[in-house]
BALOBA-1460 file (C-alpha; in Angstrom, 3 decimals):
// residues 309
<rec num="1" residu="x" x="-11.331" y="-21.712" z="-7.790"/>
<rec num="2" residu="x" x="-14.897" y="-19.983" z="-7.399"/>
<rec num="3" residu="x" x="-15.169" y="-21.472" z="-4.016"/>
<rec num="4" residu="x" x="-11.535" y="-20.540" z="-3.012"/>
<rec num="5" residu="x" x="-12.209" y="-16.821" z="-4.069"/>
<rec num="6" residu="x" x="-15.746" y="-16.622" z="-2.352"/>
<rec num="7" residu="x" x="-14.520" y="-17.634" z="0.984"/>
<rec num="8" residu="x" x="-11.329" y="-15.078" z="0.124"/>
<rec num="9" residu="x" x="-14.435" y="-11.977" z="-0.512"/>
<rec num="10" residu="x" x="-15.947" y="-13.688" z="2.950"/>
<rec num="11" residu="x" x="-12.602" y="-13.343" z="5.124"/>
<rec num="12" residu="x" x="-11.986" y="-10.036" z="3.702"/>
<rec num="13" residu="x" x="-15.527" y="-8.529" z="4.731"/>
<rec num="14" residu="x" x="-14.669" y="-9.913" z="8.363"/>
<rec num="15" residu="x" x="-11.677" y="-8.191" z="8.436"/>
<rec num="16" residu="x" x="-13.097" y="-5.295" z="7.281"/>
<rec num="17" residu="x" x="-15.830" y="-5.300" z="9.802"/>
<rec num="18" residu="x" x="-13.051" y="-6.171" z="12.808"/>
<rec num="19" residu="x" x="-10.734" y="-3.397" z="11.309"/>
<rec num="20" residu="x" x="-13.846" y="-0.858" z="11.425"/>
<rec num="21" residu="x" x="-14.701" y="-2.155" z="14.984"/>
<rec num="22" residu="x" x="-11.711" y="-1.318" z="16.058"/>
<rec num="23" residu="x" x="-11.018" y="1.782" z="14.762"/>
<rec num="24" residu="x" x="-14.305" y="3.162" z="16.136"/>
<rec num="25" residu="x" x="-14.130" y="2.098" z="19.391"/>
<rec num="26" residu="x" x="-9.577" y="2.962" z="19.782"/>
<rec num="27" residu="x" x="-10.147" y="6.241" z="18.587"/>
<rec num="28" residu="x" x="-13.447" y="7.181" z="20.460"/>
<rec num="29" residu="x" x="-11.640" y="6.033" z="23.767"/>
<rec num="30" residu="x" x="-8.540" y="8.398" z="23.187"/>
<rec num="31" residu="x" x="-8.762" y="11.946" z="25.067"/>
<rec num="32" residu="x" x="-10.407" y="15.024" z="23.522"/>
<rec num="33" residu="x" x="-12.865" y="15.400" z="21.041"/>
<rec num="34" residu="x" x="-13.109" y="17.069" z="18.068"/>
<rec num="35" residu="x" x="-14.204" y="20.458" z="18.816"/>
<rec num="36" residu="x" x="-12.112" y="20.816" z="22.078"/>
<rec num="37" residu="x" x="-9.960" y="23.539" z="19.581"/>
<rec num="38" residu="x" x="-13.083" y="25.504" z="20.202"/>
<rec num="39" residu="x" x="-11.864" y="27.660" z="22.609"/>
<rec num="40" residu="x" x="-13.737" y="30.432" z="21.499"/>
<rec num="41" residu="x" x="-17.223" y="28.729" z="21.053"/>
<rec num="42" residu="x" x="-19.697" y="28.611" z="23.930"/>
<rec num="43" residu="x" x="-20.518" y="25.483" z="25.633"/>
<rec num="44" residu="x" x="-24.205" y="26.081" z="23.890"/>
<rec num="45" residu="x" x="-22.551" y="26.089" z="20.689"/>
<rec num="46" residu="x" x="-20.186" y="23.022" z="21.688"/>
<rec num="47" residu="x" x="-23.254" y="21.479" z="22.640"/>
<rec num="48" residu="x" x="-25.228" y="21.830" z="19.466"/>
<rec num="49" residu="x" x="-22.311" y="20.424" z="17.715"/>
<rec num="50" residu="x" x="-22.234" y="17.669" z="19.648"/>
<rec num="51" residu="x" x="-26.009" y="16.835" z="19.188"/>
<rec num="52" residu="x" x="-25.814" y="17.505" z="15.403"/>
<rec num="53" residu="x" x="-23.336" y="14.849" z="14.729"/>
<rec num="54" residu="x" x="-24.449" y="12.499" z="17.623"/>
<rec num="55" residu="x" x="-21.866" y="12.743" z="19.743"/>
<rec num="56" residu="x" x="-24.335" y="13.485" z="22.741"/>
<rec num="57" residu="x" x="-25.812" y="9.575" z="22.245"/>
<rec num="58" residu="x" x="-24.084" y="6.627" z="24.255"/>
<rec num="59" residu="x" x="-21.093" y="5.054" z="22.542"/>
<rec num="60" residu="x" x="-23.361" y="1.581" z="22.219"/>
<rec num="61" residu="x" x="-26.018" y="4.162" z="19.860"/>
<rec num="62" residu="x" x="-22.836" y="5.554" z="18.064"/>
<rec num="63" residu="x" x="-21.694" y="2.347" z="17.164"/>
<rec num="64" residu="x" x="-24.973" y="1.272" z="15.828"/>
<rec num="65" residu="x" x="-25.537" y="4.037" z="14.053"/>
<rec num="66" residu="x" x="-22.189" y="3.573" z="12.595"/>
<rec num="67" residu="x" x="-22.283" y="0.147" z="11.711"/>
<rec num="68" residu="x" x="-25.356" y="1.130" z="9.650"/>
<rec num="69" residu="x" x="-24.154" y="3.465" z="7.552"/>
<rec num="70" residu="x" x="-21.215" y="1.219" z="6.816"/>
<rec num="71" residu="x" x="-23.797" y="-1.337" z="5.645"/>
<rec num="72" residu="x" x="-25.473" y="1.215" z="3.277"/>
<rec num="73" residu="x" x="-22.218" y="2.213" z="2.343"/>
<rec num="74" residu="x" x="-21.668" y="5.428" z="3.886"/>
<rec num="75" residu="x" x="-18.739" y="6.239" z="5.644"/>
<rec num="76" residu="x" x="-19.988" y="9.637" z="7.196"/>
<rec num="77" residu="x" x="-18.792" y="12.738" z="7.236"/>
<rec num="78" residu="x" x="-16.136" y="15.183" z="8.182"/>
<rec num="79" residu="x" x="-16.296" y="16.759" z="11.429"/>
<rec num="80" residu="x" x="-14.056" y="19.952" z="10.064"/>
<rec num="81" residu="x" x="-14.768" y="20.237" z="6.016"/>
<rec num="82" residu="x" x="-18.023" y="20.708" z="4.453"/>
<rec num="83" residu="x" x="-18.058" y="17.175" z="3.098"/>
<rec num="84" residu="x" x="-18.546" y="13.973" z="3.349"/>
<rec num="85" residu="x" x="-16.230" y="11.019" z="4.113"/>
<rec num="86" residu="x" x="-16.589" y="9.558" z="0.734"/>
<rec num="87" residu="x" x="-16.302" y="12.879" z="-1.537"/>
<rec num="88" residu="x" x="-12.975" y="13.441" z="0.906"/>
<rec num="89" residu="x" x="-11.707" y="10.223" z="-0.465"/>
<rec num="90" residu="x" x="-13.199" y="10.771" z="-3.900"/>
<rec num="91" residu="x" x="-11.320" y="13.877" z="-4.421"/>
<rec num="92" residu="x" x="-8.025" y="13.092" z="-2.750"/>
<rec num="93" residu="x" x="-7.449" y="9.400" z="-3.377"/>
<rec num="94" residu="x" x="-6.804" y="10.183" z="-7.416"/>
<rec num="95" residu="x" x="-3.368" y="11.896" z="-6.391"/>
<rec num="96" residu="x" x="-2.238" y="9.159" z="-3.802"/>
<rec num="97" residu="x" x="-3.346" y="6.556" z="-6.679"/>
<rec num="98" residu="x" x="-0.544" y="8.062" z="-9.426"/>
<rec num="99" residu="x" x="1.911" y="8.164" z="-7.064"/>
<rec num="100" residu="x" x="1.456" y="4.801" z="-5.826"/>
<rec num="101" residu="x" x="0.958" y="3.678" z="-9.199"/>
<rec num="102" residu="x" x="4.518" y="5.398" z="-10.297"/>
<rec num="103" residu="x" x="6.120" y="4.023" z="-7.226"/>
<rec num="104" residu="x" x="4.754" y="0.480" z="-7.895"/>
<rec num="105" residu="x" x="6.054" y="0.198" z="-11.498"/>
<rec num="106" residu="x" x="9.576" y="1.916" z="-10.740"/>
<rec num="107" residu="x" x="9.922" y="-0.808" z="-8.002"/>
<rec num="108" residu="x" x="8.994" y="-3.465" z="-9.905"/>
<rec num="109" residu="x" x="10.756" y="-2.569" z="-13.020"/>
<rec num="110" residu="x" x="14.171" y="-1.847" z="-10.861"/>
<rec num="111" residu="x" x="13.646" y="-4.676" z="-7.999"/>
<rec num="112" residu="x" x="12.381" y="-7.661" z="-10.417"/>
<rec num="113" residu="x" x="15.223" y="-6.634" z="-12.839"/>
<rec num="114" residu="x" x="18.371" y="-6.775" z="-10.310"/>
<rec num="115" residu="x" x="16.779" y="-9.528" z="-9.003"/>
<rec num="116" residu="x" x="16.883" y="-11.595" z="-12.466"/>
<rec num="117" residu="x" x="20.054" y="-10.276" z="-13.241"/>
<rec num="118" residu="x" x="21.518" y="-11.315" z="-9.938"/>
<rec num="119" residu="x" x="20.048" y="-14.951" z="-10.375"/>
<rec num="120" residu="x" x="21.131" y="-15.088" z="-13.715"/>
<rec num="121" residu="x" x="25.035" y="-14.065" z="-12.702"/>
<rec num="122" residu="x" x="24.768" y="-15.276" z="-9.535"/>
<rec num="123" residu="x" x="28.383" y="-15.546" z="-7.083"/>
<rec num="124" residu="x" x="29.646" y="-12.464" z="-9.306"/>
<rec num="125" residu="x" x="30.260" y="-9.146" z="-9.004"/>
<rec num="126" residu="x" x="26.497" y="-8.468" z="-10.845"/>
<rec num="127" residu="x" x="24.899" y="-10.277" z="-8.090"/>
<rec num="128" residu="x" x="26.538" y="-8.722" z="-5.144"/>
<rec num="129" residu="x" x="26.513" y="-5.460" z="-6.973"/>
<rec num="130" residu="x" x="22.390" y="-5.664" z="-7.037"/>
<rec num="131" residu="x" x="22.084" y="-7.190" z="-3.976"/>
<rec num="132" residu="x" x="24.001" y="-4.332" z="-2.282"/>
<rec num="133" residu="x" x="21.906" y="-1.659" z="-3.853"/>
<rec num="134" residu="x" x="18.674" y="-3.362" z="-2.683"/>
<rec num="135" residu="x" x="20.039" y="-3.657" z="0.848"/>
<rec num="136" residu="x" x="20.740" y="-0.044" z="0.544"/>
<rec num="137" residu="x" x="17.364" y="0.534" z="-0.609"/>
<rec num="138" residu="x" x="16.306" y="-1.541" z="2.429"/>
<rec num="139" residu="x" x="18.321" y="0.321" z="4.763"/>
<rec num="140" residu="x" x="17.462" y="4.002" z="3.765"/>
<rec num="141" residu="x" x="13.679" y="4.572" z="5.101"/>
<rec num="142" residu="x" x="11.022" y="6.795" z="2.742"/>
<rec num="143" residu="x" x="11.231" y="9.547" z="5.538"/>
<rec num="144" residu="x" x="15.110" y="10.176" z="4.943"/>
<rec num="145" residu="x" x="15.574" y="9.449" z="1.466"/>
<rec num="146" residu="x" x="13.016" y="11.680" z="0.909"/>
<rec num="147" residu="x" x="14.714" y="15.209" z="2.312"/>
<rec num="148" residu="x" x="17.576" y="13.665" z="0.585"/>
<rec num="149" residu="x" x="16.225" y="13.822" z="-2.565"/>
<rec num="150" residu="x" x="15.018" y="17.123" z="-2.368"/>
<rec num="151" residu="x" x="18.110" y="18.277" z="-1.123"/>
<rec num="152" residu="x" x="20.238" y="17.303" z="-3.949"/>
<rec num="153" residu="x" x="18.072" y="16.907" z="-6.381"/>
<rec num="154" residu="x" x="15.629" y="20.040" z="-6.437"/>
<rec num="155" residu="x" x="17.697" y="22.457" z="-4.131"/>
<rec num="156" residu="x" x="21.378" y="21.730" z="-5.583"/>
<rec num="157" residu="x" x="20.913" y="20.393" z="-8.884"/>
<rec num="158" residu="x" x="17.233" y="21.936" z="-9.883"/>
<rec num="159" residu="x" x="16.616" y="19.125" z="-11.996"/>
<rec num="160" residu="x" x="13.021" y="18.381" z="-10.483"/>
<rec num="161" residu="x" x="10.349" y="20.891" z="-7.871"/>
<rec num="162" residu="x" x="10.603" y="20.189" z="-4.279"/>
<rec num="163" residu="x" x="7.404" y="19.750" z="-3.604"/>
<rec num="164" residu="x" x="4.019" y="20.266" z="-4.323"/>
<rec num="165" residu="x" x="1.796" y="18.648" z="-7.483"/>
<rec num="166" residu="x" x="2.369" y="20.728" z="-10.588"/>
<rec num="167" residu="x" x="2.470" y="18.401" z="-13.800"/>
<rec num="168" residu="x" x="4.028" y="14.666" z="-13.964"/>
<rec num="169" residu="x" x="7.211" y="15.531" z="-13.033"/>
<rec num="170" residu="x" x="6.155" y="16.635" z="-9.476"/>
<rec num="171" residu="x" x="5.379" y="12.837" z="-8.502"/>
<rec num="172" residu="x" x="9.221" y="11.272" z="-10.101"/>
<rec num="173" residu="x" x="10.825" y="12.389" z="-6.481"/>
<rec num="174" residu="x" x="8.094" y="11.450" z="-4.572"/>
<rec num="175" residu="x" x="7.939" y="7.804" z="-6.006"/>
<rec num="176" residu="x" x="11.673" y="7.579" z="-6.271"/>
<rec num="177" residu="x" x="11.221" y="8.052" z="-2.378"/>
<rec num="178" residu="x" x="8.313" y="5.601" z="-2.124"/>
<rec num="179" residu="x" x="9.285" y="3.025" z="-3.908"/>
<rec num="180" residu="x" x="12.920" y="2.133" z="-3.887"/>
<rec num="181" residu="x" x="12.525" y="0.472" z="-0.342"/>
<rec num="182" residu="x" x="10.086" y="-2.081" z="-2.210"/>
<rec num="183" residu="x" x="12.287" y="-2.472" z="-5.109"/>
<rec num="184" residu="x" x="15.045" y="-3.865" z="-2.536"/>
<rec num="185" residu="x" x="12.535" y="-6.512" z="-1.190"/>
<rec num="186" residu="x" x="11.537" y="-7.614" z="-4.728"/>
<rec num="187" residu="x" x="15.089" y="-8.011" z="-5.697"/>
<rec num="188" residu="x" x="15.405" y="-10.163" z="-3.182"/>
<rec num="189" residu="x" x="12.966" y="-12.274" z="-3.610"/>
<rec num="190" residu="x" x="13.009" y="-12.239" z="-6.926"/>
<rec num="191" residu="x" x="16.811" y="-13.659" z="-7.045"/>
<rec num="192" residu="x" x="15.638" y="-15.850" z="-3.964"/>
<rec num="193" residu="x" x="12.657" y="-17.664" z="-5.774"/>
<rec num="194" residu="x" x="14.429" y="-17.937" z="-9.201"/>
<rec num="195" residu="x" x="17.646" y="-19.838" z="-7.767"/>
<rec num="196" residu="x" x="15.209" y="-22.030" z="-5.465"/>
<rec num="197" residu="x" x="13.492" y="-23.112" z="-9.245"/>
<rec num="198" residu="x" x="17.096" y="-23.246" z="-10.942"/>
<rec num="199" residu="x" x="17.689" y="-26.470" z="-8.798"/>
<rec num="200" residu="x" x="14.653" y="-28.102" z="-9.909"/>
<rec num="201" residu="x" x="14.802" y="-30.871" z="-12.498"/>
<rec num="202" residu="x" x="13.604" y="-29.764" z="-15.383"/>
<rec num="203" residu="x" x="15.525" y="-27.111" z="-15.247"/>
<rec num="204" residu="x" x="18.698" y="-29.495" z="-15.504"/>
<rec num="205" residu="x" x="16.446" y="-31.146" z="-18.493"/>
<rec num="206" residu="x" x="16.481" y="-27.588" z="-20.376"/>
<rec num="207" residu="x" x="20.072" y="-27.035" z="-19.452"/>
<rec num="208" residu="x" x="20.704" y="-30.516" z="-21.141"/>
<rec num="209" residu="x" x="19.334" y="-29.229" z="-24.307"/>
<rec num="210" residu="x" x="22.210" y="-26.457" z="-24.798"/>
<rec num="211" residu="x" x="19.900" y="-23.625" z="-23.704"/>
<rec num="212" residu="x" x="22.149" y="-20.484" z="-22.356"/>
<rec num="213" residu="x" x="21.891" y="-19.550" z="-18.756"/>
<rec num="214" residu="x" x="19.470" y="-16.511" z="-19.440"/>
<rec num="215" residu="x" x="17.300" y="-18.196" z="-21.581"/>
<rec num="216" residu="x" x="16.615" y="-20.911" z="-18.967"/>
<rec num="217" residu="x" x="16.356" y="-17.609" z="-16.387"/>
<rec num="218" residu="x" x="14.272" y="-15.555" z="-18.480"/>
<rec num="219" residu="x" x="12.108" y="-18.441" z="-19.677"/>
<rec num="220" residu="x" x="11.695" y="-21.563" z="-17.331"/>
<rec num="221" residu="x" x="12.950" y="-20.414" z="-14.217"/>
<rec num="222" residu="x" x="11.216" y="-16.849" z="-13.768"/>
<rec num="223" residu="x" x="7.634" y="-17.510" z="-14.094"/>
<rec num="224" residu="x" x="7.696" y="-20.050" z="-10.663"/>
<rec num="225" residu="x" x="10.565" y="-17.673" z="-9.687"/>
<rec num="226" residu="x" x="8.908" y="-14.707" z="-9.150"/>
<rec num="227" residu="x" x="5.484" y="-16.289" z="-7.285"/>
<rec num="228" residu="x" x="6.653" y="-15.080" z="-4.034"/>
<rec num="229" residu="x" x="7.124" y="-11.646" z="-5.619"/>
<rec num="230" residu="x" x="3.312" y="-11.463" z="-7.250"/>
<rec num="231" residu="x" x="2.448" y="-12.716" z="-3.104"/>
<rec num="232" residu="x" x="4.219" y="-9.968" z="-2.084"/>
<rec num="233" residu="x" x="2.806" y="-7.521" z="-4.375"/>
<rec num="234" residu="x" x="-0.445" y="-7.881" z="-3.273"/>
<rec num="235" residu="x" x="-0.760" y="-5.822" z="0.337"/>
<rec num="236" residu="x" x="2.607" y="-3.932" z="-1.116"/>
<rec num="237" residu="x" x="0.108" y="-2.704" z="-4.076"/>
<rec num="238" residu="x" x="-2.466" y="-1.449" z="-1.447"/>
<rec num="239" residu="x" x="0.035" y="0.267" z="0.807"/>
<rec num="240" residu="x" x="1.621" y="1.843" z="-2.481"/>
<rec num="241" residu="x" x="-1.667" y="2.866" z="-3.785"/>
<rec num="242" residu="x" x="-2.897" y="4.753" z="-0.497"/>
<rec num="243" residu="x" x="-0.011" y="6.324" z="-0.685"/>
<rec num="244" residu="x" x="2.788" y="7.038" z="2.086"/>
<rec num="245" residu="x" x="1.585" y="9.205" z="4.931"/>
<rec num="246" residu="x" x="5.064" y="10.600" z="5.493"/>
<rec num="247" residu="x" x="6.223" y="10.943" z="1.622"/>
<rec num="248" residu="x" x="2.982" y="12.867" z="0.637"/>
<rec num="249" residu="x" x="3.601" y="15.201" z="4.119"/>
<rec num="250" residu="x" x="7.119" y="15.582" z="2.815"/>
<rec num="251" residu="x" x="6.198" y="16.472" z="-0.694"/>
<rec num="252" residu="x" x="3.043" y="17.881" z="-0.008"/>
<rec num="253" residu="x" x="0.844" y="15.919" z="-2.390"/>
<rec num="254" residu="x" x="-2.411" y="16.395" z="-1.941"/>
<rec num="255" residu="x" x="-3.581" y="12.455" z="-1.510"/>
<rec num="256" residu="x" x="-4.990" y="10.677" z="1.123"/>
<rec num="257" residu="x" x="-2.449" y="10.173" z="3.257"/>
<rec num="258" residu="x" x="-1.688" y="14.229" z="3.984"/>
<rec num="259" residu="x" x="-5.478" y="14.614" z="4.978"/>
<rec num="260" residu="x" x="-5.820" y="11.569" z="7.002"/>
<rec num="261" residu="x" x="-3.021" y="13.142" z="8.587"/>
<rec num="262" residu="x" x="-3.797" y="16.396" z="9.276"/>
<rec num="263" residu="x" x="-7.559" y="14.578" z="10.476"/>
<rec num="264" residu="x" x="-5.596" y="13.183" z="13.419"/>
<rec num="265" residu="x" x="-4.475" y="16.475" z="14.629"/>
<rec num="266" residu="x" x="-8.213" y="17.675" z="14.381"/>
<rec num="267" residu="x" x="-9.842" y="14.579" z="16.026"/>
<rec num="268" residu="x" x="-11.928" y="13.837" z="12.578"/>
<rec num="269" residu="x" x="-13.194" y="10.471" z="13.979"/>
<rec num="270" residu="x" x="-15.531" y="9.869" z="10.638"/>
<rec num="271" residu="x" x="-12.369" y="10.544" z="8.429"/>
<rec num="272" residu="x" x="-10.327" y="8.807" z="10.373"/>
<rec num="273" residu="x" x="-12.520" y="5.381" z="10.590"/>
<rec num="274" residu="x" x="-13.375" y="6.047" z="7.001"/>
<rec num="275" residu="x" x="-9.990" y="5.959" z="5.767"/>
<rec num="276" residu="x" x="-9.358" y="3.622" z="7.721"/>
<rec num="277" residu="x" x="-11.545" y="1.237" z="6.041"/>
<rec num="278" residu="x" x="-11.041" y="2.117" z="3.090"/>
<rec num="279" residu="x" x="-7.334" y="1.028" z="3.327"/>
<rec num="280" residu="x" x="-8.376" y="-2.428" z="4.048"/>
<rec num="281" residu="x" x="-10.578" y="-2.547" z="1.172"/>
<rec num="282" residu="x" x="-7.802" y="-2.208" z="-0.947"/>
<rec num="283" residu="x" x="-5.428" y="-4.637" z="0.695"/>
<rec num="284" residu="x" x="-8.380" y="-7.064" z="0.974"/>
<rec num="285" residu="x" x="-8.875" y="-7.146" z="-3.029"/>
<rec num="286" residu="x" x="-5.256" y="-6.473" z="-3.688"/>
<rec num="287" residu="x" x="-4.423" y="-9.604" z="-1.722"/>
<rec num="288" residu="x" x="-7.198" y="-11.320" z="-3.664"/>
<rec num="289" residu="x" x="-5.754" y="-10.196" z="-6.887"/>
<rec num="290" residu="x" x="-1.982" y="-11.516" z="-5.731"/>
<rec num="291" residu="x" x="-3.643" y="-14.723" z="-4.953"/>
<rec num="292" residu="x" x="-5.396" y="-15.246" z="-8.517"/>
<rec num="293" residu="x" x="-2.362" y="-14.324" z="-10.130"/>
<rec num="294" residu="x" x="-0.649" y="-16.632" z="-7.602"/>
<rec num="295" residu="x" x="-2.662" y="-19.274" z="-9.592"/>
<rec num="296" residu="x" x="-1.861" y="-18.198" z="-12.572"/>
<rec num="297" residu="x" x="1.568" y="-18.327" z="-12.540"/>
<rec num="298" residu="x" x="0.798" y="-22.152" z="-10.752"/>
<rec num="299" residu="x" x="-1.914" y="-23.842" z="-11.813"/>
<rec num="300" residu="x" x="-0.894" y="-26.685" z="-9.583"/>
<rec num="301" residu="x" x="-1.956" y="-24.352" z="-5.958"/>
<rec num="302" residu="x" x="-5.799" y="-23.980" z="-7.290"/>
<rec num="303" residu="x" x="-5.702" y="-27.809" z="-6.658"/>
<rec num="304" residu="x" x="-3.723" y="-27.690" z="-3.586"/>
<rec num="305" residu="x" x="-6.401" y="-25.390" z="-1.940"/>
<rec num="306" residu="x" x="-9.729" y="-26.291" z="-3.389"/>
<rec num="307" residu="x" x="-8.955" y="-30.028" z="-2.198"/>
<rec num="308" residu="x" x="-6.704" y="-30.198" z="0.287"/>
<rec num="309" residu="x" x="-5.010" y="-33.405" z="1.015"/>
């Protein structure tokens, strides 16, 4: 298991040195630059910007210079706010974090539920009930439920605000946005993985015994049920925790997302790459995480990797 995870942690740092690669080079070789919204600056004041953040140096001494920081653990800093990189993420990230956090335990709680529950009554009007809900929630993209919630919702209804962070009930649209589209994908795996283990034979053995169908559900069939739903959980915890780009525009929540936005329209290069890495950070230990739990739930997969047949 130690040797499994340690060559997880070594993957994950060469992904997150490709990933940073990448990024530097994509977004350095796409037209403008960052202070091209100068129109009113000089071109000795252009070029004084340009030498205090390096931009003057070859792209080779950029890179470097980059790759350095990254080693230290700096991710530079902001080419448009008085900070850096890391106090941009420090200050920000808290608010994506609760609403990805809300979002990931309503769509677990809804998706892992009708997923059981359709399992458990499968070939009735319970299963295709919840399974047409979670195509529904498949079908209907964060970007349009979103205005659709606010529409009825806060506008017609005034149950809940629009928009904008102002106690705990400011994030329920937002996450009811974000995460019913993962809710529909857990339902159906969840109800996929738990009727693949209902044919298995000890299953049959507890059924034998006179145990009722939701006790063999609920407690033989759901722990090696839901595996592929803990594997799926693990980069759908990372996206849900960086929050949604596109919800937290729409809501305006001040996370991550809304200022790595609003970085591309200013050509913030260090936020950009910063953020960028910092993403896969998260789904590198997130997918870590799944894949411990992964073991968890089967013990039987720790010796299936760590000696391979």
């Amino acid at each position: 298991m130690i040797r499994f995870l340690a060559l997880r942690l070594a993957g994950g740092l060469a992904v997150i040195f490709a990933v940073a690669t990448v990024a530097f080079f994509l977004l350095r070789a796409a037209p403008g630059g960052p202070f091209d919204s100068e129109a009113k600056s000089s071109p000795a004041v252009q070029q004084a910007l340009r030498e205090r953040y390096h931009l003057d140096e070859p792209l080779a001494a950029q890179y470097v210079r980059y790759l350095g920081g990254l080693v230290r653990g700096e991710l530079g800093h902001s080419l448009k706010r008085r900070q850096s990189v890391a106090e941009l993420i420090g200050d920000h990230f808290p608010y994506s974090a609760v609403l990805g956090v809300s979002a990931l335990l309503l769509a677990v709680l809804l998706g892992v539920s009708a997923g059981l529950l359709a399992a458990w009554r499968r070939n009735t009007w319970l299963d295709g009930g919840a399974m047409a809900l979670a195509l529904l929630g498949l079908s209907v993209p964060s970007f349009v439920l979103g205005p659709i919630l606010i529409s009825v919702v806060s506008m017609r209804l005034g149950w809940l605000p629009p928009a904008r962070v102002d106690g705990w009930s400011s994030y329920i649209l937002p996450a009811l946005a974000l995460g019913l589209v993962y809710a529909g994908v857990l339902a159906r795996l969840a109800r996929a993985g738990v009727l693949e283990v209902l044919e298995e034979d000890y299953i049959r053995t507890a059924r034998a015994k006179g145990l009722s169908e939701a006790k063999v559900v609920l407690r033989h069939a759901a722990r090696l049920g839901l595996v592929p739903v803990v594997t799926y959980l693990g980069p759908a915890s990372a996206a849900l925790l960086t929050g949604s780009f596109v919800v937290e525009k729409i809501f305006q929540v001040p996370g991550l997302g809304f200022y790595f936005v609003n970085s591309i329209a200013d050509r913030d290069t260090p936020v950009l790459t910063g953020v960028f890495v910092f993403y896969v950070a998260l789904l590198v230990l997130a997918n870590v995480l799944a894949d411990v739990a992964h073991v968890w739930l089967d013990p039987r997969l720790a010796l299936g990797r760590e000696e391979p047949r």
